[in-house]
C-alpha positions as CSV (number, residue, x, y, z in Angstrom):
1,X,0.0,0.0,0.0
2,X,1.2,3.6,-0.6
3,X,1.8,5.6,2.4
4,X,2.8,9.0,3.7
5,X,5.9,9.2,6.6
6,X,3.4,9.9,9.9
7,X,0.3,9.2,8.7
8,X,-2.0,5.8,9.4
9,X,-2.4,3.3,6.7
10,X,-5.6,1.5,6.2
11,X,-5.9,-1.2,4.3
12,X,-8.6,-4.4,3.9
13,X,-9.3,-6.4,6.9
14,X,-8.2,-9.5,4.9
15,X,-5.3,-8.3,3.9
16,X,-4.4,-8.9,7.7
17,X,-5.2,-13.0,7.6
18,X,-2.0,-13.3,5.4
19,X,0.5,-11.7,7.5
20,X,2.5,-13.1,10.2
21,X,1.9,-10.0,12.8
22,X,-1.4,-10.5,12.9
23,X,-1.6,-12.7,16.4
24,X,0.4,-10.0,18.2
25,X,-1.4,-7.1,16.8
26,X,-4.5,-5.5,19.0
27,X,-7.6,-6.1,17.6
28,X,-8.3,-2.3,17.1
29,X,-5.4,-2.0,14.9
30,X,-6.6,-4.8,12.5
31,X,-6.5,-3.0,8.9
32,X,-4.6,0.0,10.1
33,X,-0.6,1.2,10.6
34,X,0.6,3.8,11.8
35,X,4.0,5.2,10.5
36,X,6.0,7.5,12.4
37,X,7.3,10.5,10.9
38,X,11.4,9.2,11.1
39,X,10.6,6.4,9.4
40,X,13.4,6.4,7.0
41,X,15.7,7.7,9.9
42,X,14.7,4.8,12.3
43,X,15.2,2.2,9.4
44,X,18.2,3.5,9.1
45,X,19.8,3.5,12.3
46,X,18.3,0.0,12.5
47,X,20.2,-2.0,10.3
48,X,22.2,-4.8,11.6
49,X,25.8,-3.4,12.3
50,X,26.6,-2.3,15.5
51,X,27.8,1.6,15.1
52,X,23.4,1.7,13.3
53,X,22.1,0.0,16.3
54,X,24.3,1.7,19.0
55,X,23.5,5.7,17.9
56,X,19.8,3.9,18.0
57,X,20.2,2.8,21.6
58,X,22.2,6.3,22.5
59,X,19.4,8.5,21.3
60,X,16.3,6.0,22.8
61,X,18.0,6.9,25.7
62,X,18.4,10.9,25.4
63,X,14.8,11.1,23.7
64,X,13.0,8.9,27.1
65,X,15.4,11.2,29.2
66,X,13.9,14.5,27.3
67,X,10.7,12.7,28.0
68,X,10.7,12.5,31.2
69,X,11.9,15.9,31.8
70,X,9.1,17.4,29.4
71,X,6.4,15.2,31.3
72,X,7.4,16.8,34.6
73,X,8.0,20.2,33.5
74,X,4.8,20.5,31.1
75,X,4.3,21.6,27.9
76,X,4.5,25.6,28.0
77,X,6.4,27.7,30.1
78,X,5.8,27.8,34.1
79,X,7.0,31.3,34.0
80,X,7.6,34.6,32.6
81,X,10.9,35.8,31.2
82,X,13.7,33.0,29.7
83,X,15.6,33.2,32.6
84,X,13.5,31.9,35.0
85,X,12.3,29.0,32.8
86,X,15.9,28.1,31.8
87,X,15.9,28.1,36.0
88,X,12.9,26.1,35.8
89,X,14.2,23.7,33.1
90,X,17.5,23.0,34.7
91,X,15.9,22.2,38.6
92,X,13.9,19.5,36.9
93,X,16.8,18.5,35.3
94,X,18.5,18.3,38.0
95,X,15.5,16.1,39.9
96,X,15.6,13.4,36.7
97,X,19.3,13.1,37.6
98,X,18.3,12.4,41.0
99,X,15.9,9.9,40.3
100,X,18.5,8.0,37.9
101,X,21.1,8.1,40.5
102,X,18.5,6.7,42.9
103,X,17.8,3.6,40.6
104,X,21.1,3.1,40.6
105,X,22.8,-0.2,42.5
106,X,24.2,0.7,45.8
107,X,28.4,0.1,45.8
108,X,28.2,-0.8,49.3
109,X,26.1,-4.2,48.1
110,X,29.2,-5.0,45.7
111,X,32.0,-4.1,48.7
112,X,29.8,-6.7,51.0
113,X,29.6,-9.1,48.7
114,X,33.2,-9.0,48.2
């Protein structure tokens, strides 16, 4: 089928008997797909040598980070004036930080052990 980078496909129904994905797919999505707007980026990066994959895995990583940060923060501007939401960007910053360093293992489990 013919398709347009971040748009949803839709296709027949049958179509959906015939391929393999079809058991793991929800039942809402039956005759539908949904393709992101990076496709041909993500493709990309997901070919099967390493250096692809690993710049895949680095920016999964920075994009859930920036994620995170955006879902604590919100979507528009706490404040008035760039300074105080650059303030306001880095304090939650710093709190994600604090929250990876928390799920962190504690060294003093490995010096026990030891």
């Amino acid at each position: 089928m013919p398709f347009e980078q971040g748009k949803t496909v839709r296709f027949p129904k049958a179509a959906c008997t015939a391929c393999p994905c079809t058991p793991a797919a929800p039942p809402a999505a039956t005759g539908q797909l949904s393709v992101h707007p990076d496709e041909e980026l993500l493709a990309g990066l997901r070919q099967q040598d390493t250096g692809g994959r690993a710049k895949l895995r680095e920016r999964i990583a920075v994009e859930h980070s920036l994620a995170h940060v955006g879902h604590w923060q919100g979507r528009r501007a706490r404040y008035n004036g760039t300074r105080k939401n650059l303030l306001d960007l880095r304090r939650v910053a710093v709190v994600h930080n604090l929250h990876v360093i928390a799920r962190q293992p504690d060294d003093s489990d490995y010096l026990l052990a030891a």
